[in-house]
mmCIF file as Biopython writes it, N, C-alpha, C and O atoms, coordinates in Angstrom:
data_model
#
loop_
_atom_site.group_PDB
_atom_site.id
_atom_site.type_symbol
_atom_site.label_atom_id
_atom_site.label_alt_id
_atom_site.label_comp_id
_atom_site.label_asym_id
_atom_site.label_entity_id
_atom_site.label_seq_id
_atom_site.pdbx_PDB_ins_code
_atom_site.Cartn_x
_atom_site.Cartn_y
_atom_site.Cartn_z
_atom_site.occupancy
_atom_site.B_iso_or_equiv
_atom_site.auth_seq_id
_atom_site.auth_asym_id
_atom_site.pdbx_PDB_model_num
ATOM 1   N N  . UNK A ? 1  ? 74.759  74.513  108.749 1.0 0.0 1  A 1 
ATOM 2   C CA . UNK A ? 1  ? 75.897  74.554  109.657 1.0 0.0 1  A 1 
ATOM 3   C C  . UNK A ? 1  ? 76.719  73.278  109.530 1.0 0.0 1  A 1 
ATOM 4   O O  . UNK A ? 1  ? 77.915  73.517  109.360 1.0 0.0 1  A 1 
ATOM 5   N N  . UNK A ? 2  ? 76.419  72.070  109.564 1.0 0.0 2  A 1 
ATOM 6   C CA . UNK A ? 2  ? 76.754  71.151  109.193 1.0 0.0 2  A 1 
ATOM 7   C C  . UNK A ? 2  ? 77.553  70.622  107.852 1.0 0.0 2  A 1 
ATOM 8   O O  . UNK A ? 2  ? 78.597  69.971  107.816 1.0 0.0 2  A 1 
ATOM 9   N N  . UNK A ? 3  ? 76.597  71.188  106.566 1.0 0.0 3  A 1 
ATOM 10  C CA . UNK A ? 3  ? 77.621  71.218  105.947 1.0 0.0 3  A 1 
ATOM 11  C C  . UNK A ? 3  ? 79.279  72.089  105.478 1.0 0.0 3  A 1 
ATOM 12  O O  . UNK A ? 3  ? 80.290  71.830  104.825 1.0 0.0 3  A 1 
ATOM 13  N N  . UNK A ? 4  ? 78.685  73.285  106.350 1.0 0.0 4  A 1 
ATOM 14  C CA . UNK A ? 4  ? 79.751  74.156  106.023 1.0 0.0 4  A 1 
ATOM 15  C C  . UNK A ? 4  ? 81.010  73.430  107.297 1.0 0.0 4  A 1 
ATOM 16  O O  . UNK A ? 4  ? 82.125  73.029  106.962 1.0 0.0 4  A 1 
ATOM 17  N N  . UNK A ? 5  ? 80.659  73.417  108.246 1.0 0.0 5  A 1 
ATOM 18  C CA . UNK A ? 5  ? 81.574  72.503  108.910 1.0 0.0 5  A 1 
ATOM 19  C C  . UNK A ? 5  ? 82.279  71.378  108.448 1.0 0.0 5  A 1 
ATOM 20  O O  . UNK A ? 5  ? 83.491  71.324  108.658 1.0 0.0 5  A 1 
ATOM 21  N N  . UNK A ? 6  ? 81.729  70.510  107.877 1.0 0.0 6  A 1 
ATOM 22  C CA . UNK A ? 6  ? 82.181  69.831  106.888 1.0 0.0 6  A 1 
ATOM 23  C C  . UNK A ? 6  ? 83.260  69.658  106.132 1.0 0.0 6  A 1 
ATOM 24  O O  . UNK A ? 6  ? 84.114  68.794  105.934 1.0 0.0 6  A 1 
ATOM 25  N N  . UNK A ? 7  ? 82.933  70.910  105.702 1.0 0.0 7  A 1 
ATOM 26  C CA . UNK A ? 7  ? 83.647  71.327  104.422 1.0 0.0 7  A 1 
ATOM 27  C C  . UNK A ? 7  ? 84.866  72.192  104.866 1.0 0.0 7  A 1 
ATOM 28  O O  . UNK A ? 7  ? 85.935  72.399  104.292 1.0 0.0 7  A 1 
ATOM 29  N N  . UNK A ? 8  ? 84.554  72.479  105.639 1.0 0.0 8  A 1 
ATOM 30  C CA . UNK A ? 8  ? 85.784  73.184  106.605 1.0 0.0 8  A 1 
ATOM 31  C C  . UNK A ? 8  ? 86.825  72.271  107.116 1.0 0.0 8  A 1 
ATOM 32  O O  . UNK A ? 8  ? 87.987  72.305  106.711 1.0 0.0 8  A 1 
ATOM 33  N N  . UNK A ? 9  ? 86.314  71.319  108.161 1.0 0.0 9  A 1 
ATOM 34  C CA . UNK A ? 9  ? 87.402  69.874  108.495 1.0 0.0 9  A 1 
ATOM 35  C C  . UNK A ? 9  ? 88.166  69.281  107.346 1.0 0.0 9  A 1 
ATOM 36  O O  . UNK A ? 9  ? 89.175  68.599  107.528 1.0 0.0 9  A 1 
ATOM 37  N N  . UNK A ? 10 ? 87.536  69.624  105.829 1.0 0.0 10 A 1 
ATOM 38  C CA . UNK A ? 10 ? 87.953  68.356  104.815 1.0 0.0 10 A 1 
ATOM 39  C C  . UNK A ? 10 ? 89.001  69.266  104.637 1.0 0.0 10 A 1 
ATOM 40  O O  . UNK A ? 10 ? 90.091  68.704  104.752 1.0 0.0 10 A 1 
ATOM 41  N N  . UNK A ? 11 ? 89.095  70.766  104.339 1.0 0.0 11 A 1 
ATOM 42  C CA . UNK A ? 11 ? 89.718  71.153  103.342 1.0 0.0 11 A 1 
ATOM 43  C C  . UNK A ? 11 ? 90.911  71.616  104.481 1.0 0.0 11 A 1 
ATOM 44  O O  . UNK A ? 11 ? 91.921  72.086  103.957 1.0 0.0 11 A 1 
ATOM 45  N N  . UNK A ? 12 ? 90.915  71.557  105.642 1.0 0.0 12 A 1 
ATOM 46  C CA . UNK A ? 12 ? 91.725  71.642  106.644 1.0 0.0 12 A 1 
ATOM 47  C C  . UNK A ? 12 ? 92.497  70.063  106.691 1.0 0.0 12 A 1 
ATOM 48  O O  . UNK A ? 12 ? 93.714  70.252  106.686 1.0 0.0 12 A 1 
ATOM 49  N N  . UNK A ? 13 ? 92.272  69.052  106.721 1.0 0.0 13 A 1 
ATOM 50  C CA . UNK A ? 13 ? 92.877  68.064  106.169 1.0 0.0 13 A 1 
ATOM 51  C C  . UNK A ? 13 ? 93.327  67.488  105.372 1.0 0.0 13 A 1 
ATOM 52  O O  . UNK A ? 13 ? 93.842  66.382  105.537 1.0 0.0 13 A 1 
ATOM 53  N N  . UNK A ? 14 ? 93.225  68.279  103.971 1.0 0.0 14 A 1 
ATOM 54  C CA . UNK A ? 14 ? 93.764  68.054  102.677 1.0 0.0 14 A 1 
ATOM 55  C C  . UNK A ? 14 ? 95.465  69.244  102.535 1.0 0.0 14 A 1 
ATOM 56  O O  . UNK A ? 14 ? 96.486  69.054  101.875 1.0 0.0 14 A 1 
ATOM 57  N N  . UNK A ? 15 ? 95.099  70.344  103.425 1.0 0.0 15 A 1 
ATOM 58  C CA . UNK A ? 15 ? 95.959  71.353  102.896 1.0 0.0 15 A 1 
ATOM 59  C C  . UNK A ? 15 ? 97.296  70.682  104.076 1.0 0.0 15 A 1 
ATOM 60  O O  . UNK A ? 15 ? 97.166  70.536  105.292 1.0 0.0 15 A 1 
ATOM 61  N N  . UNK A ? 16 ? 98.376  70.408  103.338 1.0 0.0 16 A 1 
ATOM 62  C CA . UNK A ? 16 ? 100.176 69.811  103.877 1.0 0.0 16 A 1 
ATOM 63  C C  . UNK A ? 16 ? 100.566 70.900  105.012 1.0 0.0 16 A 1 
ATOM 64  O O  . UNK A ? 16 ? 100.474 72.121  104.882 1.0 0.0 16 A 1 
ATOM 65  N N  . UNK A ? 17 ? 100.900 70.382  105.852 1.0 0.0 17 A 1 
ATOM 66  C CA . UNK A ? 17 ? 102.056 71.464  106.462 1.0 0.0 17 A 1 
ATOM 67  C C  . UNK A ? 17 ? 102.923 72.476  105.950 1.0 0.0 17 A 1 
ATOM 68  O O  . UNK A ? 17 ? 103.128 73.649  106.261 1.0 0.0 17 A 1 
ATOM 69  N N  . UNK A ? 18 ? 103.489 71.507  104.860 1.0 0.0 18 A 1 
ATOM 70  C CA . UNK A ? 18 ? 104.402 72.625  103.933 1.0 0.0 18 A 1 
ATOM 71  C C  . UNK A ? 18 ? 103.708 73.852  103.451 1.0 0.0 18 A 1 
ATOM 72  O O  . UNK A ? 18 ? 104.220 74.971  103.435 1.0 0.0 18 A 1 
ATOM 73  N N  . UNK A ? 19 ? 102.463 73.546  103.047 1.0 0.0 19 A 1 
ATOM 74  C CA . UNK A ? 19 ? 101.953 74.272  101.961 1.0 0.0 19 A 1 
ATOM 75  C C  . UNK A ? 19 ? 101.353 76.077  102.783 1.0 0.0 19 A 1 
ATOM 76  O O  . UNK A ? 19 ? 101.189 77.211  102.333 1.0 0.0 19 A 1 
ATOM 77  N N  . UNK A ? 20 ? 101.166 75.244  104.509 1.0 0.0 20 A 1 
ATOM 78  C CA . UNK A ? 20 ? 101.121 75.949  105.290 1.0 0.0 20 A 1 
ATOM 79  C C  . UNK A ? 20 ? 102.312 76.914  105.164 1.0 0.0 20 A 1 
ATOM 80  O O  . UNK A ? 20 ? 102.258 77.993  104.575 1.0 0.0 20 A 1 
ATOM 81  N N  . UNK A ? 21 ? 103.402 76.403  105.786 1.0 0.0 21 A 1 
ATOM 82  C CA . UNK A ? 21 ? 104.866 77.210  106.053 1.0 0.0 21 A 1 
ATOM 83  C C  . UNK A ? 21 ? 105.276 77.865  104.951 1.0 0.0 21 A 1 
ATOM 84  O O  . UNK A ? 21 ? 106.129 78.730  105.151 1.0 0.0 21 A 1 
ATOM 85  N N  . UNK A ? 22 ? 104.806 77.652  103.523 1.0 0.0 22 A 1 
ATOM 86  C CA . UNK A ? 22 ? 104.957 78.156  102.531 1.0 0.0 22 A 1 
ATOM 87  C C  . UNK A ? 22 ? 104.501 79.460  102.388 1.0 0.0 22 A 1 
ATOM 88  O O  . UNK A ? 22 ? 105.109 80.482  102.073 1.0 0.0 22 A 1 
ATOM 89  N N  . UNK A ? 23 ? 102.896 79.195  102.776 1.0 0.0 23 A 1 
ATOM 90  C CA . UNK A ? 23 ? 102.179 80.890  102.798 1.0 0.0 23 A 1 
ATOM 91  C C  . UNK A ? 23 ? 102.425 81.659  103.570 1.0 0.0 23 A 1 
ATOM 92  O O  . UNK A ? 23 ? 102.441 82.840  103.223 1.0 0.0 23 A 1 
ATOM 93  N N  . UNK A ? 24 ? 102.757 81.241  105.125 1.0 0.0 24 A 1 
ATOM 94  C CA . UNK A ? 24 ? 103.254 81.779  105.572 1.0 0.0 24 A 1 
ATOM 95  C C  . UNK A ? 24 ? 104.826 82.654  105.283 1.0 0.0 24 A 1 
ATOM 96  O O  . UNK A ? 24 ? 104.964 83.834  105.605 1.0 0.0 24 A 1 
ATOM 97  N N  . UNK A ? 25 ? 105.570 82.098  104.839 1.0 0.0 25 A 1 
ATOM 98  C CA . UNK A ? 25 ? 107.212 82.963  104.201 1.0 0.0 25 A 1 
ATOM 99  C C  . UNK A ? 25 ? 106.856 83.830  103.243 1.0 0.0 25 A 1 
ATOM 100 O O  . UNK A ? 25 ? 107.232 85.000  103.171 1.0 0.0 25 A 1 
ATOM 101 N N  . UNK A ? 26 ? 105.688 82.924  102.044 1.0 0.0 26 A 1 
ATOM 102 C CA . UNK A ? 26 ? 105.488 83.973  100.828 1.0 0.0 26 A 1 
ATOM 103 C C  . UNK A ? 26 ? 104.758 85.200  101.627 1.0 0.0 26 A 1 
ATOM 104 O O  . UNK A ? 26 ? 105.573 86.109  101.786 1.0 0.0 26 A 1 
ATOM 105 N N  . UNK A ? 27 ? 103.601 85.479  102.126 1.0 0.0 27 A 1 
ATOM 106 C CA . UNK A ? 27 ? 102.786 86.521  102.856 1.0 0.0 27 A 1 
ATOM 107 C C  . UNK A ? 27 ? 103.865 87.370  103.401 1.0 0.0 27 A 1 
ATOM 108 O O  . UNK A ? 27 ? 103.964 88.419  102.764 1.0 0.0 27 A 1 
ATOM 109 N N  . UNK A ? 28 ? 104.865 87.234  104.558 1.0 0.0 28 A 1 
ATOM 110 C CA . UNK A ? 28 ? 106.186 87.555  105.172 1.0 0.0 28 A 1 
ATOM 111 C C  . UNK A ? 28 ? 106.365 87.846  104.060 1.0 0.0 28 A 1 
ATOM 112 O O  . UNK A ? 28 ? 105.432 88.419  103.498 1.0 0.0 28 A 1 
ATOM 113 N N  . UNK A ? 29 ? 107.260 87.655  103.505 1.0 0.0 29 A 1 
ATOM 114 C CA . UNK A ? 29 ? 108.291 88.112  102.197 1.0 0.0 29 A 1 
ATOM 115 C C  . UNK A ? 29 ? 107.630 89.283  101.466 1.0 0.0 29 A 1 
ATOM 116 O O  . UNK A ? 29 ? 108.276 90.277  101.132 1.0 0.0 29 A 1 
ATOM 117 N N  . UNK A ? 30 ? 106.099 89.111  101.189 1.0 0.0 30 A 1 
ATOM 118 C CA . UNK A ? 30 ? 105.814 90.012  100.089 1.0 0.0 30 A 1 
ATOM 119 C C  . UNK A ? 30 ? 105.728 91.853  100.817 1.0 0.0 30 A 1 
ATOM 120 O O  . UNK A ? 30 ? 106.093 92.963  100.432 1.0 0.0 30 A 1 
ATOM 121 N N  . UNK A ? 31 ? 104.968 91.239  102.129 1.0 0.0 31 A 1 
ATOM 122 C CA . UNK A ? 31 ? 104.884 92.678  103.075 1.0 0.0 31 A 1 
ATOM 123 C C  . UNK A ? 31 ? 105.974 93.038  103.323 1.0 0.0 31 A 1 
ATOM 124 O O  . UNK A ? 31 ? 106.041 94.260  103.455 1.0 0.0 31 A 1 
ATOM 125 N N  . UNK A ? 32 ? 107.445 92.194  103.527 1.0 0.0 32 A 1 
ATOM 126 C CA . UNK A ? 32 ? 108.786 93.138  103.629 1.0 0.0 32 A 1 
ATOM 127 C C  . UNK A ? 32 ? 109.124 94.027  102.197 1.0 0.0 32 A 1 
ATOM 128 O O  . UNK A ? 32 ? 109.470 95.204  102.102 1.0 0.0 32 A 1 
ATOM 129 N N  . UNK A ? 33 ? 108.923 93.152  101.273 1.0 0.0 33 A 1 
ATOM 130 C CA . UNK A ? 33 ? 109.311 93.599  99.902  1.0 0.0 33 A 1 
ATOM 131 C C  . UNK A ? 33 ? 108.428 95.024  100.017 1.0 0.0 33 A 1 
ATOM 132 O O  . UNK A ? 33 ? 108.993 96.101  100.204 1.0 0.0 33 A 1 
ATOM 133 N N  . UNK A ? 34 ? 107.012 94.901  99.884  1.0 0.0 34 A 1 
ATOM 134 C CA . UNK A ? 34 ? 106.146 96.150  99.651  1.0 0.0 34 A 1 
ATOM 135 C C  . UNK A ? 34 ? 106.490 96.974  101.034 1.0 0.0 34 A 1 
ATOM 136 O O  . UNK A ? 34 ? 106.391 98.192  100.882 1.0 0.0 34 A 1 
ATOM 137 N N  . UNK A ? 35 ? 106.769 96.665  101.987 1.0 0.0 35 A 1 
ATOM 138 C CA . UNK A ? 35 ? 107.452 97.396  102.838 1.0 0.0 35 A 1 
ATOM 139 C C  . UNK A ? 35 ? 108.687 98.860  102.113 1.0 0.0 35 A 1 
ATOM 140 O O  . UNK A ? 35 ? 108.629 100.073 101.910 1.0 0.0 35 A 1 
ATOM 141 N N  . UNK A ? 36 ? 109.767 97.630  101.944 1.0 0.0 36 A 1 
ATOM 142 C CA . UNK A ? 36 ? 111.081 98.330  101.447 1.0 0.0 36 A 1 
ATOM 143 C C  . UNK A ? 36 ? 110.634 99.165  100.183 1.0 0.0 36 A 1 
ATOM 144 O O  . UNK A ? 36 ? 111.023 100.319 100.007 1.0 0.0 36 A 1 
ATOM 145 N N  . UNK A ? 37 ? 110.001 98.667  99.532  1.0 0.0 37 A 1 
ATOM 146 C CA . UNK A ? 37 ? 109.889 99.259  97.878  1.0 0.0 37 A 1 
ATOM 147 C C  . UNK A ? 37 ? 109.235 100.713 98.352  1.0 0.0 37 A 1 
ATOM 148 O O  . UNK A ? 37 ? 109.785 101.753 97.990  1.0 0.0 37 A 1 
ATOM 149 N N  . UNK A ? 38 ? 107.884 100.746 99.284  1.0 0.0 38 A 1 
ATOM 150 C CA . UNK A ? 38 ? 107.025 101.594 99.231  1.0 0.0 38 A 1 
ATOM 151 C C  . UNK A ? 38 ? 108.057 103.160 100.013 1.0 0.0 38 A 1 
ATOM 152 O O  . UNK A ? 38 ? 107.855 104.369 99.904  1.0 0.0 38 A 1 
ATOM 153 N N  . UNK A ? 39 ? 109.143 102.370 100.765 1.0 0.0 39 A 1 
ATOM 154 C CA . UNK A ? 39 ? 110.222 102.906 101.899 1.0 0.0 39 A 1 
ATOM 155 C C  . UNK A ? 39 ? 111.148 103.562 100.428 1.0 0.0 39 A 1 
ATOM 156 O O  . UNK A ? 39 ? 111.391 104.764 100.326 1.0 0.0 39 A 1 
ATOM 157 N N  . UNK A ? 40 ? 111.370 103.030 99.884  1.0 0.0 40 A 1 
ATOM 158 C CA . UNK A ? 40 ? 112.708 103.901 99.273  1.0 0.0 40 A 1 
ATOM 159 C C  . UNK A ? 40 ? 111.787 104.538 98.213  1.0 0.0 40 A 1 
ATOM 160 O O  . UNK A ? 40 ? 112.470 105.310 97.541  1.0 0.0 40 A 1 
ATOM 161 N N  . UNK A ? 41 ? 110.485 104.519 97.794  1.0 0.0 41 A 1 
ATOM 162 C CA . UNK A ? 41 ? 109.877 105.687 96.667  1.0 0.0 41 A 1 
ATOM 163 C C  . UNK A ? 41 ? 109.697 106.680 97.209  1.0 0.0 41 A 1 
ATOM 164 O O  . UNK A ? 41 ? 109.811 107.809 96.732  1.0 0.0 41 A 1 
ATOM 165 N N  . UNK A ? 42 ? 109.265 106.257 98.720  1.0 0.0 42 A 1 
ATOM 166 C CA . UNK A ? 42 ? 108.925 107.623 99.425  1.0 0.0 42 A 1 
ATOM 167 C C  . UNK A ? 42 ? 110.362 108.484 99.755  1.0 0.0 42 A 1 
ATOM 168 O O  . UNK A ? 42 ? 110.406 109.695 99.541  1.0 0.0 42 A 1 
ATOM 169 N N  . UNK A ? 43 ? 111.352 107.851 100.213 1.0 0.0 43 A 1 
ATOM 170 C CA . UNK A ? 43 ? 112.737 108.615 100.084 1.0 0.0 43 A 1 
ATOM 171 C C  . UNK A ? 43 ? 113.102 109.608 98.760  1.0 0.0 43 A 1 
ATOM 172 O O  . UNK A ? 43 ? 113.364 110.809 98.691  1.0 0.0 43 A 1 
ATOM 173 N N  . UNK A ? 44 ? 113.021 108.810 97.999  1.0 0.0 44 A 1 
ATOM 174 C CA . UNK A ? 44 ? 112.949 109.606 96.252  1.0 0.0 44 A 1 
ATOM 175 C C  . UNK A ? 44 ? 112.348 110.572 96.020  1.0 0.0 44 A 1 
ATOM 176 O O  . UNK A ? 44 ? 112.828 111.550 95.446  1.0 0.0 44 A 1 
ATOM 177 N N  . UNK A ? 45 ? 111.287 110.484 96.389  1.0 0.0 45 A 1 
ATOM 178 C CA . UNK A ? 45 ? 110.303 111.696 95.808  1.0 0.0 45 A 1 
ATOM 179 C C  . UNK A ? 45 ? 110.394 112.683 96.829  1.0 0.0 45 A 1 
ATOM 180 O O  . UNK A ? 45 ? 109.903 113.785 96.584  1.0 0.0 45 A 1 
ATOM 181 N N  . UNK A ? 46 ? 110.993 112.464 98.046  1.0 0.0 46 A 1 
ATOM 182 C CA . UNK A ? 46 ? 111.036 113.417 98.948  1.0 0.0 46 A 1 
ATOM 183 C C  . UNK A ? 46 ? 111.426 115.389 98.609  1.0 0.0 46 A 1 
ATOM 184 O O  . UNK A ? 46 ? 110.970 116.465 98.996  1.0 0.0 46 A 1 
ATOM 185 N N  . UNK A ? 47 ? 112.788 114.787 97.444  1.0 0.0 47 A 1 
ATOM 186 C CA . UNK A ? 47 ? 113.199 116.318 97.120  1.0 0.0 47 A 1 
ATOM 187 C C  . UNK A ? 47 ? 112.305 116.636 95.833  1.0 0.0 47 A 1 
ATOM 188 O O  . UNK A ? 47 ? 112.306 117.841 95.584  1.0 0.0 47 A 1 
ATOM 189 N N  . UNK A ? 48 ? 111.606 115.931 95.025  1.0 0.0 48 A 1 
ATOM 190 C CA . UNK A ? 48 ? 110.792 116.500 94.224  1.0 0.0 48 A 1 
ATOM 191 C C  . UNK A ? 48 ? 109.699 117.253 94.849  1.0 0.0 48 A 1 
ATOM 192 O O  . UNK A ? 48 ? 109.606 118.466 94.658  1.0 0.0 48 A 1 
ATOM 193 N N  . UNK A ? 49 ? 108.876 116.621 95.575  1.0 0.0 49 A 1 
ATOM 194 C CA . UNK A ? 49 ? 108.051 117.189 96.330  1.0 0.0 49 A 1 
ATOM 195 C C  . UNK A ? 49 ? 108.125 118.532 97.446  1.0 0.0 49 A 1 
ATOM 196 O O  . UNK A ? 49 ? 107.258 119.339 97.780  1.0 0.0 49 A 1 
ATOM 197 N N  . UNK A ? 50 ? 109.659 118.368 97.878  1.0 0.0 50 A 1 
ATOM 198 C CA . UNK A ? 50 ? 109.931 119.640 98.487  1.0 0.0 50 A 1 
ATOM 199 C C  . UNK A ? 50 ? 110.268 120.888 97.650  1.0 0.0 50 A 1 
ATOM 200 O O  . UNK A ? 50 ? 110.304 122.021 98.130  1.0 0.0 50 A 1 
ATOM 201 N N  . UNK A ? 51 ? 110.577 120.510 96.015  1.0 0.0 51 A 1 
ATOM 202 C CA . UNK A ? 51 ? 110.707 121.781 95.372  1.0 0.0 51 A 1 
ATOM 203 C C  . UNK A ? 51 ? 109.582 121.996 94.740  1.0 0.0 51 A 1 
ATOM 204 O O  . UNK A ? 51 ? 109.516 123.014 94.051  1.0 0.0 51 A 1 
ATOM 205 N N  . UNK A ? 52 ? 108.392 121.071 94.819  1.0 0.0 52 A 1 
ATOM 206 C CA . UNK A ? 52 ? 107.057 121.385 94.200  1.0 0.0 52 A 1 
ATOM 207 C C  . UNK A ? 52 ? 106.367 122.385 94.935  1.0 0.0 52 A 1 
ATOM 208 O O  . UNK A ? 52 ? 105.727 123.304 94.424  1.0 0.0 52 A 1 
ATOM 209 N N  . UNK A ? 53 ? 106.535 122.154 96.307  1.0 0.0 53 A 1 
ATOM 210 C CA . UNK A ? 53 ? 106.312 122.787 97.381  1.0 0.0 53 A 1 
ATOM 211 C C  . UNK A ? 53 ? 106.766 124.200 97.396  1.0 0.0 53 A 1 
ATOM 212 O O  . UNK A ? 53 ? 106.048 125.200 97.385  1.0 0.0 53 A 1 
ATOM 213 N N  . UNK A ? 54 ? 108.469 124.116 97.429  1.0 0.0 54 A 1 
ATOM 214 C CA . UNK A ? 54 ? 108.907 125.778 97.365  1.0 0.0 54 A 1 
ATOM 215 C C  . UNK A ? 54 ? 107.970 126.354 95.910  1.0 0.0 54 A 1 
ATOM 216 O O  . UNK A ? 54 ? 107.037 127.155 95.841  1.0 0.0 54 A 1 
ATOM 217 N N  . UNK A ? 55 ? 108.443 125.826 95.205  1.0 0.0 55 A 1 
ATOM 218 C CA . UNK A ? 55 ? 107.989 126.536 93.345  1.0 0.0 55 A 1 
ATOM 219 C C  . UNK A ? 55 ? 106.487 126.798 93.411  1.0 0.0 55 A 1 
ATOM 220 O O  . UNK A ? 55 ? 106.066 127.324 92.381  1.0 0.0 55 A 1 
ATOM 221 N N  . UNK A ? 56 ? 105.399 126.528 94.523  1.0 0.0 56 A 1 
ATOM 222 C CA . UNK A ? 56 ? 104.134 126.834 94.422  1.0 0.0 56 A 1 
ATOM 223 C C  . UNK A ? 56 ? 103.939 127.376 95.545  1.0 0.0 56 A 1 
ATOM 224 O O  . UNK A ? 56 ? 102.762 127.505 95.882  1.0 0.0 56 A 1 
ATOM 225 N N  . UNK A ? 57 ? 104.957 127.836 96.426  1.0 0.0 57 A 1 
ATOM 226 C CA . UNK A ? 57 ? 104.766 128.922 97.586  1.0 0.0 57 A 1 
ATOM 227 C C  . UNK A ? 57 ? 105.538 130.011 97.195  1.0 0.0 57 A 1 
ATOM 228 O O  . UNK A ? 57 ? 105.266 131.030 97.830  1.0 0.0 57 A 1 
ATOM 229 N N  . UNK A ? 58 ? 106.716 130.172 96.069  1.0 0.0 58 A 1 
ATOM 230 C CA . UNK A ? 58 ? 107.379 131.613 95.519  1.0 0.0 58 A 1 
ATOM 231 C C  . UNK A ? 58 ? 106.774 131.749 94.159  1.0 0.0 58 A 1 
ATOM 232 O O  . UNK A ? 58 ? 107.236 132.606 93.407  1.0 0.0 58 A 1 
ATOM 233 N N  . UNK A ? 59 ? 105.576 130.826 93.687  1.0 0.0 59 A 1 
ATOM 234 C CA . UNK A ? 59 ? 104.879 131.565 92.358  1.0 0.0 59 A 1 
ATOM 235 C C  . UNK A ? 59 ? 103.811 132.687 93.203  1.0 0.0 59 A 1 
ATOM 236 O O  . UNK A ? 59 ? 103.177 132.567 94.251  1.0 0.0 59 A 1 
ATOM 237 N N  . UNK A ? 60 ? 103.930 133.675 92.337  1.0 0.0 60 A 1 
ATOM 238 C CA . UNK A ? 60 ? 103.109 134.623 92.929  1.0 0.0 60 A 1 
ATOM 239 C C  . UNK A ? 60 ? 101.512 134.647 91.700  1.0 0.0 60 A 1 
ATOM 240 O O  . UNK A ? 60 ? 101.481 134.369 90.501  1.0 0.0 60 A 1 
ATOM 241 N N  . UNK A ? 61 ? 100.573 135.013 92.465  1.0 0.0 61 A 1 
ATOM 242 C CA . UNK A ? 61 ? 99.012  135.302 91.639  1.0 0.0 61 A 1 
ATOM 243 C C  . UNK A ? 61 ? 99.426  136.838 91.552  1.0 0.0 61 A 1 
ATOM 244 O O  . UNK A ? 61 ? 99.896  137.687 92.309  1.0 0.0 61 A 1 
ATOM 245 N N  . UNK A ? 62 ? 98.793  136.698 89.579  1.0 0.0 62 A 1 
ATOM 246 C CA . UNK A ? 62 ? 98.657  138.227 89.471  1.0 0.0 62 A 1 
ATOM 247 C C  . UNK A ? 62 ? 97.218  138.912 89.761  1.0 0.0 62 A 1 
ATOM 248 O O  . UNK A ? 62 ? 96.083  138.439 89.830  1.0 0.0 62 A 1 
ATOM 249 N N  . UNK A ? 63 ? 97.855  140.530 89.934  1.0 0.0 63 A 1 
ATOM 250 C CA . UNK A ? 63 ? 96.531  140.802 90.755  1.0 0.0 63 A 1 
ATOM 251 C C  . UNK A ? 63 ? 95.571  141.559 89.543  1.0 0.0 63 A 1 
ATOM 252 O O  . UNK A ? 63 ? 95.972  142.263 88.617  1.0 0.0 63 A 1 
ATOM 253 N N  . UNK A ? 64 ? 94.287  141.195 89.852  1.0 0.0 64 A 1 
ATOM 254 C CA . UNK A ? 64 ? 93.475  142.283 89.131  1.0 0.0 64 A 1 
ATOM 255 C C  . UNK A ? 64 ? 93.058  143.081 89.318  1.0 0.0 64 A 1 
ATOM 256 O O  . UNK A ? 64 ? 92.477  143.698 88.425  1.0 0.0 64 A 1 
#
């Protein structure tokens, strides 16, 4: 326990403020990005998927 404490205080006193506010914007930034990106593929594929949809509810099975 001790040493992991330790090692915890040091590396909490080595890491800058900046370096803080940094991960913080990059982390922010990347979840808006994968946000938007994941937001407009799903827009796109919307009408493919709705005619995949019709084209495999008006194919008909032949009968035996």
């Amino acid at each position: 326990m001790g040493t992991a404490s330790g090692t915890l205080v040091s590396t909490f006193a080595m890491v800058a403020y900046d370096d803080i506010v940094r991960t913080i914007f990059l982390a922010t930034l990347g979840a808006v990005v994968s946000f938007v990106v994941s937001y407009i593929l799903n827009k796109l594929s919307k009408p493919f998927r709705t005619y995949r949809m019709k084209r495999k509810k008006n194919k008909k099975c032949p009968k035996e």
